[in-house]
MIMARVEX-834070 format. One record per atom (N, C-alpha, C): residue number from 1; atom name; x, y, z. Coordinates in Angstrom, 2 decimals, m for minus. Each point is the difference from the previous one (the first is absolute). Layout:
# MIMARVEX-834070
{resi:NUM; name:CA; X:X; Y:Y; Z:Z}
...
# end
This chain:
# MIMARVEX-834070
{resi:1; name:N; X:m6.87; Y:m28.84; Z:m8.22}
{resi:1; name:CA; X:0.03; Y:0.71; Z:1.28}
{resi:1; name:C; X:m1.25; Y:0.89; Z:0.10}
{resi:2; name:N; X:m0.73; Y:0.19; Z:1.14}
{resi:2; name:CA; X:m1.00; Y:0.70; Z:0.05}
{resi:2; name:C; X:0.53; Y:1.21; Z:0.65}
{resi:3; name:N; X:m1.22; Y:1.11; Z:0.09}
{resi:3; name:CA; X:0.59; Y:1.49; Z:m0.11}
{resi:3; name:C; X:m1.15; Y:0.40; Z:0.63}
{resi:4; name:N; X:m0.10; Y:1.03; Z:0.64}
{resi:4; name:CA; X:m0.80; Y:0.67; Z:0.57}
{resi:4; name:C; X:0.42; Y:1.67; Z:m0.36}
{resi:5; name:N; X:m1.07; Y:1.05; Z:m0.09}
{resi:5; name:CA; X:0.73; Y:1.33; Z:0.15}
{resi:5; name:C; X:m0.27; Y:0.42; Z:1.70}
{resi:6; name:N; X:0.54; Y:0.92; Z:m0.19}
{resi:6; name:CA; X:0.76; Y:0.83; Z:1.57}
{resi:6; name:C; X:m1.56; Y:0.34; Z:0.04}
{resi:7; name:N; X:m0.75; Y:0.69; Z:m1.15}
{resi:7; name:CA; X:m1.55; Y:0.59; Z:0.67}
{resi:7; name:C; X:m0.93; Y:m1.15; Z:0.25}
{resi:8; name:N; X:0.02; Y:m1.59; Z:m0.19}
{resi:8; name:CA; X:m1.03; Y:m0.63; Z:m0.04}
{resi:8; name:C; X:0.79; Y:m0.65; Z:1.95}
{resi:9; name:N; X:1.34; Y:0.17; Z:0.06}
{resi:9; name:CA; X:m0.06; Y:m0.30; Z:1.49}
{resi:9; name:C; X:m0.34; Y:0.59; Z:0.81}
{resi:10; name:N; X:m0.24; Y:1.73; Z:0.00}
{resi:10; name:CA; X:0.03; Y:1.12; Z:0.47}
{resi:10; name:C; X:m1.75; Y:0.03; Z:0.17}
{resi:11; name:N; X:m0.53; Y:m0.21; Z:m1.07}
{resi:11; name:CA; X:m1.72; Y:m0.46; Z:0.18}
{resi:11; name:C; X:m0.44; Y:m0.93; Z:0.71}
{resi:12; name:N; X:1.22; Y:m1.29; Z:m0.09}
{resi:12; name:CA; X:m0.72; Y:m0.93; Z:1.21}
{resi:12; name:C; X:0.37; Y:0.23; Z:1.49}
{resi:13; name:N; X:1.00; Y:0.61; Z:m0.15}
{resi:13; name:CA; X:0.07; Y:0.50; Z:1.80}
{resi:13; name:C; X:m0.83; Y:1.07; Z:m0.02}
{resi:14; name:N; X:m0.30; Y:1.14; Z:m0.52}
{resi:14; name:CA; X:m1.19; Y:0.58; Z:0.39}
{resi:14; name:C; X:m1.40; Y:m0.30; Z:0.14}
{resi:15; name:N; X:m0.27; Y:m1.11; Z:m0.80}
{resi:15; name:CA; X:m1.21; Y:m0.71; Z:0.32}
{resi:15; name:C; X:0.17; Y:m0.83; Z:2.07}
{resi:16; name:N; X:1.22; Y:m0.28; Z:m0.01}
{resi:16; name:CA; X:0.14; Y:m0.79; Z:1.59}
{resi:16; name:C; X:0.30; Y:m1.01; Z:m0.64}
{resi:17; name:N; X:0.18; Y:m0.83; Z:m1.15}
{resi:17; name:CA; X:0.45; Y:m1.38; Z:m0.28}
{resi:17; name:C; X:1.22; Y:m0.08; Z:0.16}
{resi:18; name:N; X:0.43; Y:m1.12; Z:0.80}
{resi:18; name:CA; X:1.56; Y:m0.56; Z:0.41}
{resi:18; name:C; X:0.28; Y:m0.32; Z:m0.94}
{resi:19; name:N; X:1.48; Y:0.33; Z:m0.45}
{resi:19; name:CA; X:0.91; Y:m0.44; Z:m0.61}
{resi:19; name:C; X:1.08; Y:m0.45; Z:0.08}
{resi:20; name:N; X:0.96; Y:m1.08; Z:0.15}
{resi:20; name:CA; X:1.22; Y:m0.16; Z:0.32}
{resi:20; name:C; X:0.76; Y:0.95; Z:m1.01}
{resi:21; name:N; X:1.13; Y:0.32; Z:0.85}
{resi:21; name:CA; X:0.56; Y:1.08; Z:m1.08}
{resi:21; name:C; X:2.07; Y:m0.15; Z:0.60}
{resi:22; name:N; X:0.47; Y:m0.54; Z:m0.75}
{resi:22; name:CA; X:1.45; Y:m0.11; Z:m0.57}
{resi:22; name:C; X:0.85; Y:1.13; Z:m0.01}
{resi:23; name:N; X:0.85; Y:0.58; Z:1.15}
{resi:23; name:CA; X:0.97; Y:1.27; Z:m1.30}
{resi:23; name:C; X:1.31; Y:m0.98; Z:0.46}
{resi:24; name:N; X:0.07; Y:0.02; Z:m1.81}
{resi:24; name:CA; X:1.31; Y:m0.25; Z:0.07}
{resi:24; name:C; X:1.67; Y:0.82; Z:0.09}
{resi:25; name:N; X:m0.68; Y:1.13; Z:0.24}
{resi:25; name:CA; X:1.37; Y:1.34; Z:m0.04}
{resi:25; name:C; X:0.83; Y:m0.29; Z:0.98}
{resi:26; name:N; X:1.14; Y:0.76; Z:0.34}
{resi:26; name:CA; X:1.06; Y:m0.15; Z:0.76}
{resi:26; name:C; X:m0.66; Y:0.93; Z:1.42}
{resi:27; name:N; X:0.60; Y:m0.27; Z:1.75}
{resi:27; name:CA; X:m0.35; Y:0.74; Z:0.61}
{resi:27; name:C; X:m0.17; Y:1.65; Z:m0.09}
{resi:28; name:N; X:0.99; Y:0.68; Z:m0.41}
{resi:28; name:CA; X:m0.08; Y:1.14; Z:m0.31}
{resi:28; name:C; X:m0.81; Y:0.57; Z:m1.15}
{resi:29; name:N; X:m0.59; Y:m0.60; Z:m1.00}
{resi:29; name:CA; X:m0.99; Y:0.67; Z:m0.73}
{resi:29; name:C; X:m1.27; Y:m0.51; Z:0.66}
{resi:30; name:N; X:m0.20; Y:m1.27; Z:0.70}
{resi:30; name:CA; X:m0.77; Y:0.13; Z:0.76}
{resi:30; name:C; X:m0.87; Y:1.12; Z:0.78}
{resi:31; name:N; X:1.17; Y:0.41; Z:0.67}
{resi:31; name:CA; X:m0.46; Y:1.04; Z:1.00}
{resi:31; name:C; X:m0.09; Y:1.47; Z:m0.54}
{resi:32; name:N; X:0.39; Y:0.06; Z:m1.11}
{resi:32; name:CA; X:m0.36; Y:1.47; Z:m0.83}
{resi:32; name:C; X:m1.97; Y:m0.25; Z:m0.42}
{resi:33; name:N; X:m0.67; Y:m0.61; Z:0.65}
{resi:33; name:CA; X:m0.87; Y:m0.10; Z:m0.52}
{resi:33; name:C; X:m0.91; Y:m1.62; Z:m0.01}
{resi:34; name:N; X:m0.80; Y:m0.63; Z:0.16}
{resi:34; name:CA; X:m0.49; Y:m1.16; Z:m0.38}
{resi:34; name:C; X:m1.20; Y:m0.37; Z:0.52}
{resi:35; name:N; X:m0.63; Y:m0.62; Z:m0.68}
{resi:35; name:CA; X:m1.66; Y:m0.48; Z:0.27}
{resi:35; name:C; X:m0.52; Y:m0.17; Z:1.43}
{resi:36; name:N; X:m0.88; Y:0.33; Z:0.74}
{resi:36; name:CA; X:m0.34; Y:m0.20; Z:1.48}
{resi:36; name:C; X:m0.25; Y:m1.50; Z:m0.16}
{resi:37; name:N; X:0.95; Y:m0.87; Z:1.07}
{resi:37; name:CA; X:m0.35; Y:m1.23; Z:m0.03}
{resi:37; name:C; X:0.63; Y:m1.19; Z:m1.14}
{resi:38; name:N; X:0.87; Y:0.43; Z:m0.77}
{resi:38; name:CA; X:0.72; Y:m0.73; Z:m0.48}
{resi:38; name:C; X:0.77; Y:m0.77; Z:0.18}
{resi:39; name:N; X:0.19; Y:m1.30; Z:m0.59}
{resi:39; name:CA; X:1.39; Y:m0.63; Z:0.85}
{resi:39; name:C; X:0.98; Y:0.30; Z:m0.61}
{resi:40; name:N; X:0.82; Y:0.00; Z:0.68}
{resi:40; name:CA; X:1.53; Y:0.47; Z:m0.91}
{resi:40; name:C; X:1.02; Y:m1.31; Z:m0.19}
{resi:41; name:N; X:0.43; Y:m0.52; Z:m0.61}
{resi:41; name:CA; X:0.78; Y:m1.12; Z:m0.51}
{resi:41; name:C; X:0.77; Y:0.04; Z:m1.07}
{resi:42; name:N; X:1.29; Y:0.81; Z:m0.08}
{resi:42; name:CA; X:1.15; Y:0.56; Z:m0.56}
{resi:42; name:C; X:m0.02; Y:m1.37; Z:m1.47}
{resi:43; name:N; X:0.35; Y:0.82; Z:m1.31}
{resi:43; name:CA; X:m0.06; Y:m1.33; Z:m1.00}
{resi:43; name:C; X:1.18; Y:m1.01; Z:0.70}
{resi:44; name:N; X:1.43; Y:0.45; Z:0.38}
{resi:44; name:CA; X:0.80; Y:m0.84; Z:0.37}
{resi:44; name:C; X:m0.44; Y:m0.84; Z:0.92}
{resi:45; name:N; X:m0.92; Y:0.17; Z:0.66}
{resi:45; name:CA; X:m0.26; Y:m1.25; Z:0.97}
{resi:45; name:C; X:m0.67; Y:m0.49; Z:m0.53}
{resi:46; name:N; X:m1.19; Y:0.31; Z:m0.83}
{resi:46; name:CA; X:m0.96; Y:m0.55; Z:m0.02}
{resi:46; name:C; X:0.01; Y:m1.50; Z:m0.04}
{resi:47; name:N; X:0.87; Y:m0.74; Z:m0.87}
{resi:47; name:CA; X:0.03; Y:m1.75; Z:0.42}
{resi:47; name:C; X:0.15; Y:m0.61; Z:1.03}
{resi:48; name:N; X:0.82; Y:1.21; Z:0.99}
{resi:48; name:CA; X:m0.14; Y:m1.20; Z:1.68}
{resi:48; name:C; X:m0.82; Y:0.80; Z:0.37}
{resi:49; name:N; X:m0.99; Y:0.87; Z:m0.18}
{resi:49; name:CA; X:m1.53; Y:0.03; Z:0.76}
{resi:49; name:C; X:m0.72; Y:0.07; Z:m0.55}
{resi:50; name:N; X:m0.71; Y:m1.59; Z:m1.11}
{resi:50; name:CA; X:m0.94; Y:0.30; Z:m0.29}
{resi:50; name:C; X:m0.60; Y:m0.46; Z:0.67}
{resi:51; name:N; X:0.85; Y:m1.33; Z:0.59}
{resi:51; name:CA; X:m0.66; Y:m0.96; Z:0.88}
{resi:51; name:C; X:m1.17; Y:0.34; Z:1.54}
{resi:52; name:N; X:0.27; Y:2.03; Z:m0.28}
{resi:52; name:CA; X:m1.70; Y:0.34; Z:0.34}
{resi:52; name:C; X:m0.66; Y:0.20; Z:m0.36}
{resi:53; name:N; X:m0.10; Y:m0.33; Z:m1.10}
{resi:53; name:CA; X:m1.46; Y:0.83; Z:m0.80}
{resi:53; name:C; X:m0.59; Y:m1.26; Z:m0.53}
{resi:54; name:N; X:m1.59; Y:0.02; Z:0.19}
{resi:54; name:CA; X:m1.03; Y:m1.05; Z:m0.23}
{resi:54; name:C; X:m0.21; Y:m0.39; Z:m1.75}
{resi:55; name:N; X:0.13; Y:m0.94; Z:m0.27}
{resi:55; name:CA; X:m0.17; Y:m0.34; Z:m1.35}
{resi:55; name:C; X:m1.16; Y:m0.24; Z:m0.55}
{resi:56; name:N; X:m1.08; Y:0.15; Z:0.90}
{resi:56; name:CA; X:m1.24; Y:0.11; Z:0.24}
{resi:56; name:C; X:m1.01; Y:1.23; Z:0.13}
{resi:57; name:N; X:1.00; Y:1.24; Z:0.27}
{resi:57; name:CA; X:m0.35; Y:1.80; Z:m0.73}
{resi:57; name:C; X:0.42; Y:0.31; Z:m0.88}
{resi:58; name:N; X:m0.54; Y:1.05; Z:m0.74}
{resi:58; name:CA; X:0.63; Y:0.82; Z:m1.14}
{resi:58; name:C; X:1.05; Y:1.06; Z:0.47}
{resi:59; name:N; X:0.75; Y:0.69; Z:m0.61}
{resi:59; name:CA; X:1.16; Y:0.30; Z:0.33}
{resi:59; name:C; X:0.38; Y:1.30; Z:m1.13}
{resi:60; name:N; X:m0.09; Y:1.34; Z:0.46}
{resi:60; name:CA; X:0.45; Y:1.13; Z:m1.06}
{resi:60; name:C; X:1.57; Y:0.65; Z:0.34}
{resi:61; name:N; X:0.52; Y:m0.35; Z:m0.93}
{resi:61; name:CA; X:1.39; Y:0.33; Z:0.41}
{resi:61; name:C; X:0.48; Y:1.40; Z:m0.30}
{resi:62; name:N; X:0.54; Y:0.86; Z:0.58}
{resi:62; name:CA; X:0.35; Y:1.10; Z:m0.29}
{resi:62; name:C; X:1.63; Y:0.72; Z:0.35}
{resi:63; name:N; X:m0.61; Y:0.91; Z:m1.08}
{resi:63; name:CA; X:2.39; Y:0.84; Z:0.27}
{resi:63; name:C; X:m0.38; Y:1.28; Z:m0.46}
{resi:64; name:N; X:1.12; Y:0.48; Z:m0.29}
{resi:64; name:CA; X:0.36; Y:1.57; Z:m0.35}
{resi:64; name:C; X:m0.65; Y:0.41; Z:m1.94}
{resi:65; name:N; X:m0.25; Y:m1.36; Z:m0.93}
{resi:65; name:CA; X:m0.24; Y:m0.06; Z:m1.08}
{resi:65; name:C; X:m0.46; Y:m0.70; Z:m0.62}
{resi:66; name:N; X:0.17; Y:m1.22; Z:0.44}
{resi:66; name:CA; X:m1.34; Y:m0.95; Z:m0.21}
{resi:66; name:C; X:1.07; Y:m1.20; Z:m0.81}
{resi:67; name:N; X:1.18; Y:0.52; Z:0.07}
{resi:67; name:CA; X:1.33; Y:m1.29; Z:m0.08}
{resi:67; name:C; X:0.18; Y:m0.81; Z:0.19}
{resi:68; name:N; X:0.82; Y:0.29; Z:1.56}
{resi:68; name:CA; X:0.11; Y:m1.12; Z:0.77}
{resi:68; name:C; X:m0.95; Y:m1.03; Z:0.77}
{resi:69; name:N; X:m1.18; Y:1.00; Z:m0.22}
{resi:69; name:CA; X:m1.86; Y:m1.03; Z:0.68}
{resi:69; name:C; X:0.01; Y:m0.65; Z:m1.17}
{resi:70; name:N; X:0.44; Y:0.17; Z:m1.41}
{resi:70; name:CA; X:m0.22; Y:m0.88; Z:m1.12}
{resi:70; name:C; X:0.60; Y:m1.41; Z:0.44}
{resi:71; name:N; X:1.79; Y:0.64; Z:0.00}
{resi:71; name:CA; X:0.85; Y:m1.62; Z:0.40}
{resi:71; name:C; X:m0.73; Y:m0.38; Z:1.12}
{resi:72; name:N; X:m0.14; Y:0.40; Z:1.03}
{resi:72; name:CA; X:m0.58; Y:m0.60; Z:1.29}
{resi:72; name:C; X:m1.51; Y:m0.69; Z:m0.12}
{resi:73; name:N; X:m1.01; Y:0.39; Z:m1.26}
{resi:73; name:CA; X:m0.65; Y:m0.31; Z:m0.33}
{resi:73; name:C; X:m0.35; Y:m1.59; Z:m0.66}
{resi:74; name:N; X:1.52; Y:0.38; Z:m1.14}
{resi:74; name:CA; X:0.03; Y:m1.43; Z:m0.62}
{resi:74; name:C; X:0.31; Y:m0.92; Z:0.88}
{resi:75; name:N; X:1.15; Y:0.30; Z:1.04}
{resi:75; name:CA; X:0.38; Y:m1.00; Z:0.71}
{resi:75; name:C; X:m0.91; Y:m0.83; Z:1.12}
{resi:76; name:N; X:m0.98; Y:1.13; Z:0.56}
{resi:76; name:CA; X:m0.45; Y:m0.73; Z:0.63}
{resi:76; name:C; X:m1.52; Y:m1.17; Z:m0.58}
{resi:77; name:N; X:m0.49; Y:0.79; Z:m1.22}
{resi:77; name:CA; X:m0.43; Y:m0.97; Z:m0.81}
{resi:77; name:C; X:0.42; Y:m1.48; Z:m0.16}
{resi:78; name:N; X:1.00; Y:0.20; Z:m0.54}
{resi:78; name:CA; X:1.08; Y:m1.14; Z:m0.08}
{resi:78; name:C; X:0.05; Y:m1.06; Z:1.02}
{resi:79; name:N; X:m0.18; Y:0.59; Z:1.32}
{resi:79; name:CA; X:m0.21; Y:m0.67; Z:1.26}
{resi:79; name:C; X:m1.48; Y:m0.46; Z:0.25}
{resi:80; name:N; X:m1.18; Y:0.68; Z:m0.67}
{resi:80; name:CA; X:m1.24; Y:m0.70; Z:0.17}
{resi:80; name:C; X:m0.55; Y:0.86; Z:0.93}
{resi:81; name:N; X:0.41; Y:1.25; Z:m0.19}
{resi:81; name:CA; X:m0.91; Y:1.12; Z:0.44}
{resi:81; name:C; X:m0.84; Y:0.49; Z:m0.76}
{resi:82; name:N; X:m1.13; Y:0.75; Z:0.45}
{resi:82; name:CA; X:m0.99; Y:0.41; Z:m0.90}
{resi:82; name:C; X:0.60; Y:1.83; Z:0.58}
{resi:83; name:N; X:0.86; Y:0.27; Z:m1.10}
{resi:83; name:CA; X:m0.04; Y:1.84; Z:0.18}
{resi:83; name:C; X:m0.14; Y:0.72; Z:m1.30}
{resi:84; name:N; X:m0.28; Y:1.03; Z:0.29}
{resi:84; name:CA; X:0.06; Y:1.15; Z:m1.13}
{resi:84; name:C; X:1.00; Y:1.04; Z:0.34}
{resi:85; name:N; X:0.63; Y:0.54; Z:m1.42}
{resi:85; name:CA; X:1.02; Y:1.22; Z:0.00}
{resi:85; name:C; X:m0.76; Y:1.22; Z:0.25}
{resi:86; name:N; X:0.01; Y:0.88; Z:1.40}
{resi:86; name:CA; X:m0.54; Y:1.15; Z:m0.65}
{resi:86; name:C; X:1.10; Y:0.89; Z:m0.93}
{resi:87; name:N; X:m1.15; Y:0.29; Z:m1.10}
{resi:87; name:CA; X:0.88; Y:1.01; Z:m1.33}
{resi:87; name:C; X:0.27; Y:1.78; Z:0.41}
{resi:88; name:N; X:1.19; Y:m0.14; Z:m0.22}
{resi:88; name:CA; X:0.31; Y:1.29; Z:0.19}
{resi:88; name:C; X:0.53; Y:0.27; Z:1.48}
{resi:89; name:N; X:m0.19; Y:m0.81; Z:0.91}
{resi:89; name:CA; X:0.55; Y:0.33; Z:1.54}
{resi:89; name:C; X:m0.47; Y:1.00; Z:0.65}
{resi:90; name:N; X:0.53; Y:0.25; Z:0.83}
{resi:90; name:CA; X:0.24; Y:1.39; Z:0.92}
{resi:90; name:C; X:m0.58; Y:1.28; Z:m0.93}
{resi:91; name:N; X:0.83; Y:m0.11; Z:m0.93}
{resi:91; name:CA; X:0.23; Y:1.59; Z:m0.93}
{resi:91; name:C; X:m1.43; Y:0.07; Z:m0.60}
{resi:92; name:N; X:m0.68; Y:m1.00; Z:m0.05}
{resi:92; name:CA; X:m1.21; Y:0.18; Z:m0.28}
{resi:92; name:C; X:m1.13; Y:m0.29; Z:1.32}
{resi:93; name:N; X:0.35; Y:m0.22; Z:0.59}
{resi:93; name:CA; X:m0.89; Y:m0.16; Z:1.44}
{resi:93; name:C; X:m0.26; Y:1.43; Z:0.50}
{resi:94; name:N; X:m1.82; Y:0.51; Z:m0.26}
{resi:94; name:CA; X:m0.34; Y:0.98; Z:0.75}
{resi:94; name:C; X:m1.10; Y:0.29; Z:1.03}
{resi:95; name:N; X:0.01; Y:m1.80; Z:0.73}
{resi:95; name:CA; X:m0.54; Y:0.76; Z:1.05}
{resi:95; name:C; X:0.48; Y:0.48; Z:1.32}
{resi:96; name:N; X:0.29; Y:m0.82; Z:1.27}
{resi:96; name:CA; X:0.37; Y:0.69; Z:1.47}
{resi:96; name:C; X:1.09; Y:m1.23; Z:0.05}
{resi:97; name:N; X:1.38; Y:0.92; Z:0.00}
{resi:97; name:CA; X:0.99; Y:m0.35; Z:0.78}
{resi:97; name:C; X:0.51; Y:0.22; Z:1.15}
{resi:98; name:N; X:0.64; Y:m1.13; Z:1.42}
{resi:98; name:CA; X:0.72; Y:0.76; Z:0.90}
{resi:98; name:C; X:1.43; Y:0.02; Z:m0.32}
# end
């Protein structure tokens, strides 16, 4: 499984480089906080919607700890995605949240 840290995503959005970006948290920790521009795609769904996401981008998955972006990580691997876990989640994410 590949891994990314919370500061090397936090450097590429401050540089302006797009990133697709994954939270897999539940609505309500969602909204306590989360990346400008993230997609949000709950782990429980995630198998009936992956069928939006391009298998042809990279893909950083994220949560509250860097857990459940792991399982959601492997799985979508598994499927022939190209993603990375970010490590540590949220609790380590310090740049601009809304």
């Amino acid at each position: 499984m590949k891994e990314t840290l919370a500061k090397e995503v936090q450097q590429t959005i401050e540089r302006g480089q797009a990133l697709n970006l994954i939270d897999v948290r539940e609505l309500d920790e969602l909204e306590l906080g989360h990346i400008p521009g993230i997609i949000h795609i709950p782990l429980g769904l995630l198998e009936f919607r992956m069928h939006e996401l391009n298998k042809n981008e990279p893909y950083v998955i994220v949560c509250r700890s860097g857990g459940r972006s792991g399982n959601a990580t492997r799985f979508l691997e598994s499927q022939g995605f190209d993603v990375s876990n970010m490590v540590g989640g949220m609790l380590a994410w310090e740049g601009e949240v809304k």
